[in-house]
C-alpha positions in Angstrom: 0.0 0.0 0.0 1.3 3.6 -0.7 0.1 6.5 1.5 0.7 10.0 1.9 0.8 10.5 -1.7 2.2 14.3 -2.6 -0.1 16.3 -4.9 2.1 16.6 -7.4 5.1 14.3 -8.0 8.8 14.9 -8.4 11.7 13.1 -9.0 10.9 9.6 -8.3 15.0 9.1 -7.7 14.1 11.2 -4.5 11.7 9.0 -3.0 9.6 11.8 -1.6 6.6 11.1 -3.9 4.8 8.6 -1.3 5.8 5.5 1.0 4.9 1.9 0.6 4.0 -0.1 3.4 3.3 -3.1 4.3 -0.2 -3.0 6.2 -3.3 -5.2 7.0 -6.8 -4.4 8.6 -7.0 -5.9 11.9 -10.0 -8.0 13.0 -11.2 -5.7 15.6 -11.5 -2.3 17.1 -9.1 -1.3 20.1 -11.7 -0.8 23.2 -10.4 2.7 24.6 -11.5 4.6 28.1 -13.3 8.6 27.2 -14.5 10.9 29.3 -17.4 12.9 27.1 -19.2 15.9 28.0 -22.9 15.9 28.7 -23.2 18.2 25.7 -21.8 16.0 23.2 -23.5 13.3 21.8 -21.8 10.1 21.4 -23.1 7.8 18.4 -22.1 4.9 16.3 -21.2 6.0 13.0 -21.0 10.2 11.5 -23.4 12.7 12.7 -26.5 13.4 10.7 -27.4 16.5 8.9 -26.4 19.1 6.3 -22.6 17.6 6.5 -23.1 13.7 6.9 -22.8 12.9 3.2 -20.2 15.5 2.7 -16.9 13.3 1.5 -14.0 13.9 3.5 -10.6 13.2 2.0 -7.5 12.1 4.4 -3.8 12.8 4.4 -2.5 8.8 3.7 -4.8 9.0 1.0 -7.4 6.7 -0.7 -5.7 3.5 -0.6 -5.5 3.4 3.3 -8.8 5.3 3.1 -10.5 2.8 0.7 -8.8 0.0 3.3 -10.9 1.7 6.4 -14.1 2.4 4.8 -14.4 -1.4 3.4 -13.5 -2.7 6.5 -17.3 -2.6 7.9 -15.6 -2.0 11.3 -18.3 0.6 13.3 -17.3 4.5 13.3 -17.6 5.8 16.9 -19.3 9.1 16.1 -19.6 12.6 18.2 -22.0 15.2 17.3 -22.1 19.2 19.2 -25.4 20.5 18.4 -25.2 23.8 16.7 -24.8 27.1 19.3 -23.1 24.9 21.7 -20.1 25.6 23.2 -18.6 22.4 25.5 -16.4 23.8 27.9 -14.8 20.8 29.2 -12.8 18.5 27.0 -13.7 15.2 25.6 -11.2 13.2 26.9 -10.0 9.8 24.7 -7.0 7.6 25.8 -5.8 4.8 23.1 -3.8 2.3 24.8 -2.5 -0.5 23.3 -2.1 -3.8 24.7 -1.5 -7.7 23.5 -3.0 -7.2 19.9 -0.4 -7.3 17.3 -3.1 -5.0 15.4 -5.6 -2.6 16.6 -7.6 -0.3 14.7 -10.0 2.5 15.6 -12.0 5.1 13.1 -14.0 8.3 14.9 -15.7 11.0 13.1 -16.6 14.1 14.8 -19.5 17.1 13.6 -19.1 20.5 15.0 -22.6 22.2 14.1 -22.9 25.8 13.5 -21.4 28.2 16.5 -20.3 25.1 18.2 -17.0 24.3 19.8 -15.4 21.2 21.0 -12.0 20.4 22.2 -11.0 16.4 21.9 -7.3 15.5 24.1 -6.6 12.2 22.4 -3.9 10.2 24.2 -2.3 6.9 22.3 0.1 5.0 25.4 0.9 1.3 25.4 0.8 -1.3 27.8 3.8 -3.1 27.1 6.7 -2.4 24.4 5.7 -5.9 22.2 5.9 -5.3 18.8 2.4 -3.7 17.6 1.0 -1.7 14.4 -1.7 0.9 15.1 -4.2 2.3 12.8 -6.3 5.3 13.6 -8.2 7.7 11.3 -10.3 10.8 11.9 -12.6 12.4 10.0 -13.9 15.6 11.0 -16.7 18.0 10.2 -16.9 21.9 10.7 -19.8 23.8 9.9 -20.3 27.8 9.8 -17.9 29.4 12.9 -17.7 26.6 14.5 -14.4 25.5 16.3 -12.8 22.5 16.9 -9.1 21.8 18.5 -7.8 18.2 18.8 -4.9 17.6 20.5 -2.9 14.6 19.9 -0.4 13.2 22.2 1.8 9.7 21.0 4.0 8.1 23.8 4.6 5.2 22.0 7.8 3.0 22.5 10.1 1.8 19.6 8.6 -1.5 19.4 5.4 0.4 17.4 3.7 1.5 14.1 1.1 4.0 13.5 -0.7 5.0 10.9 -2.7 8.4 12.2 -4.6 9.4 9.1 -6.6 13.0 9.2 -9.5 14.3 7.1 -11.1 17.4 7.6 -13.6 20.0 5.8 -14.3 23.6 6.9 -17.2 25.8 6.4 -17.5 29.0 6.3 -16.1 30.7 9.2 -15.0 27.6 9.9 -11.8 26.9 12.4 -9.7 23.6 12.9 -6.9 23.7 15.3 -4.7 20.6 15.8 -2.1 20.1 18.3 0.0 17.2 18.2 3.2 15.8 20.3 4.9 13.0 18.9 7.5 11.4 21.8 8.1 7.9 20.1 7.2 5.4 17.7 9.5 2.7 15.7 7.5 4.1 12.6 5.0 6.6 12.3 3.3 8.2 9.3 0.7 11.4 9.9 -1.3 12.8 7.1 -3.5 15.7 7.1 -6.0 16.5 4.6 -8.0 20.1 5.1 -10.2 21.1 2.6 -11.2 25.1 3.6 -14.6 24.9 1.4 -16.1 28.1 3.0 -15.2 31.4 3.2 -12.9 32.7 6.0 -12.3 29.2 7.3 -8.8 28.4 9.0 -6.8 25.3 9.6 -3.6 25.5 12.2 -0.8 22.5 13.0 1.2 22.6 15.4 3.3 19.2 15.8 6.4 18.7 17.9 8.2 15.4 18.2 11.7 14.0 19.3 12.7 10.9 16.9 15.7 8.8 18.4 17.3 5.7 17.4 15.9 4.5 14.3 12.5 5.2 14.2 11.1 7.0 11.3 8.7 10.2 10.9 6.2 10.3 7.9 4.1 13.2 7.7 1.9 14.7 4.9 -0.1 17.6 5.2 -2.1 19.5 2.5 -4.3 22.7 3.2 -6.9 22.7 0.0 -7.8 26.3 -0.4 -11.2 27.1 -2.2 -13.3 29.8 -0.1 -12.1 33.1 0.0 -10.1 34.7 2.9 -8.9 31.2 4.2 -6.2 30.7 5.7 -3.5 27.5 6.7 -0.4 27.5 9.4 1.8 24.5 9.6 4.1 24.9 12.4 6.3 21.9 12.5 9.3 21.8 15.2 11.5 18.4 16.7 14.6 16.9 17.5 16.3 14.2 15.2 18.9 11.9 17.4 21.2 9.0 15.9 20.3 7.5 13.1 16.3 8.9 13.2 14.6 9.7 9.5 12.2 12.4 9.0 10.2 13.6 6.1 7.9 16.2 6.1 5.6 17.4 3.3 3.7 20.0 3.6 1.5 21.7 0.8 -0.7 24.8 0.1 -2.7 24.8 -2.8 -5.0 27.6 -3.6 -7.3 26.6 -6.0 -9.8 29.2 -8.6 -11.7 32.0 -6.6 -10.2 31.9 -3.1 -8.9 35.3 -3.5 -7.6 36.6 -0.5 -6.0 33.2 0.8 -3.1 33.2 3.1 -1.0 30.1 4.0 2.4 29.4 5.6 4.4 26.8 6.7 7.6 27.0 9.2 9.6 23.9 9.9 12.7 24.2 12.8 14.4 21.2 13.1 17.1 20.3 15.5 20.1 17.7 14.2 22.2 16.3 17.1 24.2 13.7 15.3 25.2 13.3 11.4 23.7 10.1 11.2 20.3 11.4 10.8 18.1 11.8 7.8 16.1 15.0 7.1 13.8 15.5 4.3 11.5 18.8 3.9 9.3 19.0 0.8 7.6 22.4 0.7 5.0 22.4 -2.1 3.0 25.8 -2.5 0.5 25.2 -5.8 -1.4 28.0 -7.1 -4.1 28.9 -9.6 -5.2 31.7 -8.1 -3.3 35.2 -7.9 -4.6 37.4 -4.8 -3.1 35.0 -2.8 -0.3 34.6 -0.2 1.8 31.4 0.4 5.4 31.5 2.4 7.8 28.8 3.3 10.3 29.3 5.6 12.7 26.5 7.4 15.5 26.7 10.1 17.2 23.5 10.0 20.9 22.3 11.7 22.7 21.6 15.0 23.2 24.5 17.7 25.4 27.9 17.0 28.5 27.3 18.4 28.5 30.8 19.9 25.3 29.7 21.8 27.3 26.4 22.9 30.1 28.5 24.0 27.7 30.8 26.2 26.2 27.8 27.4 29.3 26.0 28.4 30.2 29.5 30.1 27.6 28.8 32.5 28.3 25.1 33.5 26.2 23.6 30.8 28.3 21.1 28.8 27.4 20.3 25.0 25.5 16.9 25.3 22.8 19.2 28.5 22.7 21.7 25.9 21.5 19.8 23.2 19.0 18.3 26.2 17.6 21.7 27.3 17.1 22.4 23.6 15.1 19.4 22.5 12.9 19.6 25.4 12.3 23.6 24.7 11.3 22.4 21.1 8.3 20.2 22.7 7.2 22.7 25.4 6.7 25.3 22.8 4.1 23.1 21.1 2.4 21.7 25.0 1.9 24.8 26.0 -0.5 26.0 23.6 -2.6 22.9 25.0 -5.0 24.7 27.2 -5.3 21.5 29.4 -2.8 21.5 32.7 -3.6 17.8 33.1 -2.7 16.7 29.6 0.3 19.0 29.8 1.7 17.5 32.9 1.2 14.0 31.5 4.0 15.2 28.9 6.1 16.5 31.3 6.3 13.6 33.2 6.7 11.6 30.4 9.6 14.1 28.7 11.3 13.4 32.1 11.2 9.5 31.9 12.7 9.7 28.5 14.8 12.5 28.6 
């Protein structure tokens, strides 16, 4: 199977374009623990209503798509009834046990001046080799909001496949949040169609890859309302012999005059072993537009290092205080002290 699949291909000889792998549906769901407001409404398959037939495309892509959707496995479903704003947040934690395979697919319909926040948390129970599949499709309708936040603390032994799939109305606002702290292989794909007017996707991932795990990630902001906009804010740490490719498009599409998008990558190398890949794409077919790129991308200044080891800090703490500064930029825009702390603690086990 090949997933996230880039928009438009380059070179093959740069092996950019996608990535096969080598996955298969698993028999059953993963059973998971939620805590879910009284104002939400929790249901077995999408919502119903002006958005439910509304087809969402995902950042793997069809194949893996196509793979989910003829599975027959049930879609665990959550619905805010328009001019509803939850305050507390629905609460989700993932964690994986004795199955060598575990699956779960959740959909999630924001109706009109509604807000939601989902804290989705994806542990383990042991570090036995495992691959985990997880997809989310989510609905926005007219200025309505809705934040996920995504924490992984996964250990090396594990695969996931986190597959994303979202479309905005107008006014519409998606704001996704996610820390990735492991994983032997992980691919992440994001897939935002902005259909309405003044509707506004924001990513803000931070991870720390060790070892040599991998990092796949593949995220397109579709621009086709007017006066959208897209951020992806992509920070980490790469360590040993860790690979990391990120892909990150914005295509603005006929009549969404006025568009803005941006992408910013800062990426931290501590060792020359590691491999680091950055395809920025910006596609355009529009011309009152505005699409940047910018990237900052290397080991530490060595005039920093020598400030640093003026005050007691040696080179291998420095690096340390870095990569954890490089997370905690990212956590703290979670507006959640419990899931925050969770982090913390578990940056200081690993760290």
């Amino acid at each position: 199977m090949r997933i996230n699949n880039i928009p438009v291909r380059t070179w093959n000889r740069l092996k950019v374009n996608d990535v096969e792998v080598d996955v298969s549906l698993p028999k059953s769901l993963l059973e998971y623990t939620e805590v879910v407001p009284k104002e939400v409404d929790s249901i077995v398959g999408k919502g119903i209503g002006h958005l439910a037939d509304i087809s969402i495309r995902t950042g793997l892509g069809k194949e893996f798509d196509d793979l989910i959707s003829d599975s027959n496995h049930k879609v665990s479903g959550y619905v805010v009834s328009e001019n509803t704003d939850v305050k507390k947040p629905l609460y989700q934690t993932f964690e994986i046990g004795d199955e060598k395979k575990a699956l779960n697919i959740l959909d999630y319909t924001v109706e009109e001046n509604g807000n939601l926040t989902v804290i989705q948390t994806i542990k383990e129970k042991n570090d036995m080799p495992a691959t985990y599949l997880m997809q989310n499709k989510l609905r926005v309708a007219k200025n309505a909001t809705l934040t996920i936040v995504q924490v992984q603390m996964l250990s090396d032994k594990k695969t996931f496949l986190n597959d994303f799939g979202a479309h905005l109305c107008e006014g519409g606002s998606l704001n996704l949040i996610q820390i990735v702290l492991g994983g032997k292989e992980s691919y992440y794909g994001l897939f935002t169609e902005l259909e309405g007017p003044e509707s506004k996707v924001e990513a803000s991932v931070a991870y720390t890859m060790s070892g040599s795990s991998k990092l796949d990630m593949n995220y397109v902001a579709n621009h086709h309302g007017k006066n959208t906009e897209s951020n992806f804010n992509v920070s980490g740490v790469l360590k040993d012999r860790a690979y990391k490719l990120f892909k990150g498009t914005l295509d603005f599409h006929k009549g969404c005059s006025g568009a803005n998008g941006a992408e910013l990558e800062n990426v931290l190398l501590t060792d020359d072993t590691i491999i680091n890949k950055t395809v920025p794409l910006i596609l355009c077919d529009e011309e009152d537009v505005s699409g940047a790129h910018g990237a900052t991308i290397g080991k530490l200044r060595e005039d920093l290092l020598v400030y640093m080891k003026s005050r007691g800090i040696d080179e291998k703490e420095a690096y340390r205080i870095m990569e954890r500064a490089q997370i905690d930029a990212v956590a703290n825009k979670i507006d959640d002290k419990k899931t925050r702390e969770e982090i913390t603690e578990y940056l200081d086990r690993i760290l």
